[in-house]
C-alpha positions in Angstrom: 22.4 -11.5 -71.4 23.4 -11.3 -68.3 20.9 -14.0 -67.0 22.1 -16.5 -69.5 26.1 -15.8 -68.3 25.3 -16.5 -64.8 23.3 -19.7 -66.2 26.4 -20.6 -68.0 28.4 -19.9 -65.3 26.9 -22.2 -62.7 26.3 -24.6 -65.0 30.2 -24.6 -66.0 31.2 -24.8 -61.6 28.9 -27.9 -61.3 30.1 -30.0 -64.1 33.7 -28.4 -62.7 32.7 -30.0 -59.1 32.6 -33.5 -60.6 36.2 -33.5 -62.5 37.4 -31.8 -59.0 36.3 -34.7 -57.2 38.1 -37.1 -59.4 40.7 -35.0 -59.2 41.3 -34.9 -55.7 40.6 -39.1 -55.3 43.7 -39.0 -58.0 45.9 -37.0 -56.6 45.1 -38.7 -52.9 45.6 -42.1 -54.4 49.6 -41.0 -55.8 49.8 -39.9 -52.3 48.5 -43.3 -50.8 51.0 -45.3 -53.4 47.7 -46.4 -55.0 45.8 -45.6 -58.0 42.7 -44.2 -57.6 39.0 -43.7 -59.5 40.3 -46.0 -62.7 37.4 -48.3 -64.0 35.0 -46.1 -65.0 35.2 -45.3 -68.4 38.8 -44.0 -69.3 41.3 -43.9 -66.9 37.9 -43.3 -64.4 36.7 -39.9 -65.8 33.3 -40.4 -65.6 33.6 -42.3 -62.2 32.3 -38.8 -60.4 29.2 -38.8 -62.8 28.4 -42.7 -61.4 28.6 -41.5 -58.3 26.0 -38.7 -58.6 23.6 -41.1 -60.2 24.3 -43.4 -57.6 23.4 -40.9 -54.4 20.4 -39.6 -56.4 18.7 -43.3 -57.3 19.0 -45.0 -53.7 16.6 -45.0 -50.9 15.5 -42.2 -48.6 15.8 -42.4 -45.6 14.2 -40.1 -42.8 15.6 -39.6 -39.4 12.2 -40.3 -37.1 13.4 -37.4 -34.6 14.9 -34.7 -37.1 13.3 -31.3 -37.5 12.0 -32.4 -40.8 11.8 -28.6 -42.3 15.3 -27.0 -41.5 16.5 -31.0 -41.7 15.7 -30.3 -45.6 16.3 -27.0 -46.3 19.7 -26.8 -44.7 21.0 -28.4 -48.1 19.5 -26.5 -50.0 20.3 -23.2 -48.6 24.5 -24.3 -48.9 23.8 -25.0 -52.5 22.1 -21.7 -53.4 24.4 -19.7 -51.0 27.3 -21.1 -52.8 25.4 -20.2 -56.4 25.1 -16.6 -55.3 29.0 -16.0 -54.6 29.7 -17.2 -57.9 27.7 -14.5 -58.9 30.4 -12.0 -57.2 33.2 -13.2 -59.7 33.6 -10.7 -62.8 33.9 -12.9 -65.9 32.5 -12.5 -69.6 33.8 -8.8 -69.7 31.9 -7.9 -67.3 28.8 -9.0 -67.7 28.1 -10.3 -64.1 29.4 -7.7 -61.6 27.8 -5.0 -59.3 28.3 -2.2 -57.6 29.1 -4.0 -53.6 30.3 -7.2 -55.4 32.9 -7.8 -51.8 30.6 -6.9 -49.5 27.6 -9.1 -51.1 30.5 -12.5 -51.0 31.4 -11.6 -47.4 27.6 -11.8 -46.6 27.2 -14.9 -48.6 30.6 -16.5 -46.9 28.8 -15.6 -43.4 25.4 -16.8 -43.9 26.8 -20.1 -44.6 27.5 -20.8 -41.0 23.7 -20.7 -40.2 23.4 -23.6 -42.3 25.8 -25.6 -41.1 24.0 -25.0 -37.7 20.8 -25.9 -39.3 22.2 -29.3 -40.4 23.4 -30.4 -37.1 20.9 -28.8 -35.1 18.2 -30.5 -37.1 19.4 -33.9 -37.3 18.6 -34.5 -33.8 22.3 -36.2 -33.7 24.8 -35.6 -30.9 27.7 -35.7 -33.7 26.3 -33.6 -36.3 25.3 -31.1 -33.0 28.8 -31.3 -32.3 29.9 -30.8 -35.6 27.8 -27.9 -35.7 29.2 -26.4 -32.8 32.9 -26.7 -33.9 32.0 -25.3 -37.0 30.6 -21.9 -35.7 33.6 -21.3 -33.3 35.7 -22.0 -36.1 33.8 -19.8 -37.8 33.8 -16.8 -35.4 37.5 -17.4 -35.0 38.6 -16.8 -38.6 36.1 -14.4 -40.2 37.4 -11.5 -38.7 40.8 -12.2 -40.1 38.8 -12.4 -43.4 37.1 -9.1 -42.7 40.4 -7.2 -41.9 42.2 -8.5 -45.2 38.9 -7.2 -47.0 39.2 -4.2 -45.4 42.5 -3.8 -46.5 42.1 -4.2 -50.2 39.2 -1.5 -50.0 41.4 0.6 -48.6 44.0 0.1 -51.6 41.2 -0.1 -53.9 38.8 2.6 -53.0 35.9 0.4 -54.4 33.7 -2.6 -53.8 33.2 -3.7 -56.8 35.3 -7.3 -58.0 36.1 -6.0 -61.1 38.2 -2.9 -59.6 40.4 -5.3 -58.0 41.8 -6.5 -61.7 41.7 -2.9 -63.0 44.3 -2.2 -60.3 46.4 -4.7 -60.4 46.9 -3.7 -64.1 50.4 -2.2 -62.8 51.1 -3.9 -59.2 49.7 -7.4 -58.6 48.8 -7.3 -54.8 51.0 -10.4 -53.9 53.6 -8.3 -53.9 52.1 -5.8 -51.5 50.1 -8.3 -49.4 53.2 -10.9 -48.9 52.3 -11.5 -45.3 49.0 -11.2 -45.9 48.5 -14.2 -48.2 49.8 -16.6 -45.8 47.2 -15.6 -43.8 44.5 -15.6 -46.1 45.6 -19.5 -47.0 44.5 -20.3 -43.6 42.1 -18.9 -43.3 40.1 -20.1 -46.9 41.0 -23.5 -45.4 38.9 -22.9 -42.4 36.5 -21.6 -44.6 35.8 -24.5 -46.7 36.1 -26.9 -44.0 38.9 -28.3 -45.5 42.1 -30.9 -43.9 43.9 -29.8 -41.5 40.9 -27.5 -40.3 37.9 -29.9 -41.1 36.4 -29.8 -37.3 33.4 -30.0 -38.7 33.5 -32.9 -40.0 36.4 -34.6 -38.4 35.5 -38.4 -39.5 38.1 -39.8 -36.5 36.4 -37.7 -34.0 32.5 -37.6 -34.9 32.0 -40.2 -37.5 30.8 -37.5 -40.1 29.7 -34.5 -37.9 27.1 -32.5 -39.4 26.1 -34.6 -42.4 26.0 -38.1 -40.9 22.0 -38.3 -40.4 22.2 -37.4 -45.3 22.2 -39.7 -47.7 20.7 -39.2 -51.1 19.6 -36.0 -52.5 20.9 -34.0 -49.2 23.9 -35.5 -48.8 25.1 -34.8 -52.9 23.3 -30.6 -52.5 26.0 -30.5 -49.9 29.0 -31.6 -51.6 28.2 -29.5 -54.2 28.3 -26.8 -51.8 31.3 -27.4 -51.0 33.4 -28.1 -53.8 31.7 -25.5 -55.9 32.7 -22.8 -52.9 36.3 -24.5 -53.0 36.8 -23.7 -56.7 35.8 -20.4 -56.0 37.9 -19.7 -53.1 41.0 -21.1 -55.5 40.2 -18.6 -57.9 39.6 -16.0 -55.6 43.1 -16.0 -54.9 43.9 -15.6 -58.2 41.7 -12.5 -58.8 42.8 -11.0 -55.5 46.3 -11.2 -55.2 47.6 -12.3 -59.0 46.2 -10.2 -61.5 42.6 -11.2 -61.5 41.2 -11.4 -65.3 43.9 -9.3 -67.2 45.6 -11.8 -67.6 43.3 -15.1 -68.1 45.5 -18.1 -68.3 48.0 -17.2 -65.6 44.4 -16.8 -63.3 43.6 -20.4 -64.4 47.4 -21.9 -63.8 47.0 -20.4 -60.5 43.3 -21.6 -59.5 44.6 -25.0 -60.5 47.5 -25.0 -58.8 45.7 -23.8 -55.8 43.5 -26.5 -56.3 46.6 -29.3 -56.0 48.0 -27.7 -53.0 45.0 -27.3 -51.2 44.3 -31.6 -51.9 48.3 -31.8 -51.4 47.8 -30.6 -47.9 45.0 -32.8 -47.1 47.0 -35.8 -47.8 50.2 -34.9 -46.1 49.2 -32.8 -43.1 47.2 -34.4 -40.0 44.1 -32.6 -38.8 44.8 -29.8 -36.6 44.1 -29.9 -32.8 40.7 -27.7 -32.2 42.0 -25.5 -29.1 45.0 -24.9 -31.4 43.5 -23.3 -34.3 41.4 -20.8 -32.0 44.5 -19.5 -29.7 46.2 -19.4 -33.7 43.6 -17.2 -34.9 42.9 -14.9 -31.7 46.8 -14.5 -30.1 48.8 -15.1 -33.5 47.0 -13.8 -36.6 44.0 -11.0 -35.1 47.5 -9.0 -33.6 49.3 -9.4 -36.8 46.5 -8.4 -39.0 45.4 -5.6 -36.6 49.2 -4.0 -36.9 49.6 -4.2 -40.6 46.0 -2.4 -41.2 47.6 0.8 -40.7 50.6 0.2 -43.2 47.7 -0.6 -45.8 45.7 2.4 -45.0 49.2 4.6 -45.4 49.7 2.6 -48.7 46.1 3.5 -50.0 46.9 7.5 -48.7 50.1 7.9 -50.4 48.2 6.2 -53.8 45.8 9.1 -53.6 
């Protein structure tokens, strides 16, 4: 049983990546004064589909100086990294949970980053090396703000498993608790799935396509998989960790959608941040505030006992 709910599960998030797509190419085209995915069968719905047929059917090519076997796998790895967190998310009543259900999504989160460094190392490409290079000092900047937010809802909690988090907030939902926190933990899920204004990574004005310029085909649709599928989740996450989490259902979809909106809302309204910026942000602005409000969380957690 529980094999067949995590099949079901990641079988749900991929068909979910496609309409998220579309979504985002709609809600970027109102913001362009333009209309977006539309021919496609109705009002473009299957125009995501097309596209996924279309990367799968054309020509490979193969970059002549790549590093043929990480060059490959790199992909691959993003795509089964981002199966594994889903794995982390309590749904079903309960059926797909475990014991260090936190601590095995902060591994998963972190491993990513040696992918992305396998995918611009391996191209043999001075922009996807570059883009590899921004991407794991982006990466060491924010993940210890992520780590210290973590921290703090174990110290509310008491437990690593996901599930706990919803049993909690049966009484208190954490956004009321964790009101400067959030803010922070919006930046940084931003960072984390290389997403506008904190797409370094990538940047398209700056290095073409960073680390995935050297894909096409197969690779370049297992890593836009990745990455949608890990946005969805991070939309929900906020929903389980600061909203209520699964007691109450449809207000944890309302918010994972609406979540989704403002994260493609900010891409289309807000330029991409300046690199140098979003490092002295995360070490001289967010590390001090988050290192000062760890000890109000641990009193919190105290005075709950």
């Amino acid at each position: 049983m529980v094999l067949l709910n995590y099949l079901f599960i990641i079988i749900v998030v991929l068909v979910s990546v496609a309409f998220m797509v579309l979504f985002e190419r709609k809600i970027l085209g109102y913001i362009q004064i333009r209309r977006g995915p539309s021919k496609v069968s109705y009002v473009g719905v299957l125009q995501s589909f097309g596209d996924a047929i279309k990367l799968f059917i054309k020509e490979q090519t193969i970059p002549l100086f790549s590093n043929m076997i990480f060059y490959y796998y790199s992909p691959v790895l993003s795509l089964l990294l981002m199966i594994l967190v889903w794995a982390t998310y309590p749904v079903l009543n309960k059926y797909v949970d475990f014991i260090f259900g936190r601590l095995f999504f902060f591994c998963c989160a972190r491993i990513g980053v040696y992918a992305l460094i396998g995918r611009g190392w391996s191209s043999n490409r001075n922009y996807a090396l570059l883009g590899a290079i921004r991407g794991v000092a982006q990466t060491v900047s924010y993940e210890v703000r992520i780590a210290l937010i973590f921290i703090r809802v174990v110290f509310l909690v008491l437990d690593y498993k996901m599930y706990k988090i919803i049993i909690i907030q049966s009484e208190v939902w954490f956004v009321f608790i964790f009101i400067p926190i959030i803010l922070i933990w919006l930046v940084s899920i931003l960072a984390e799935t290389n997403r506008t204004p904190f797409d370094f990574a990538e940047g398209e004005s700056e290095l073409v396509s960073g680390f995935n310029i050297e894909y096409g085909r197969g690779g370049f649709a297992f890593l836009f998989l990745a990455e949608y599928g890990k946005i969805i989740f991070m939309r929900y996450l906020v929903g389980l960790l600061f909203f209520g989490g699964l007691s109450h259902l449809l207000v944890v979809n309302l918010i994972g959608v609406f979540f989704c909106f403002w994260f493609v809302w900010i891409r289309g309204t807000i330029p991409r941040y300046r690199y140098d910026k979003l490092i002295s942000l995360a070490w001289k602005i967010f590390l001090p505030v988050s290192l000062i409000l760890i000890s109000l969380y641990v009193y919190i957690g105290i005075l709950g006992q």
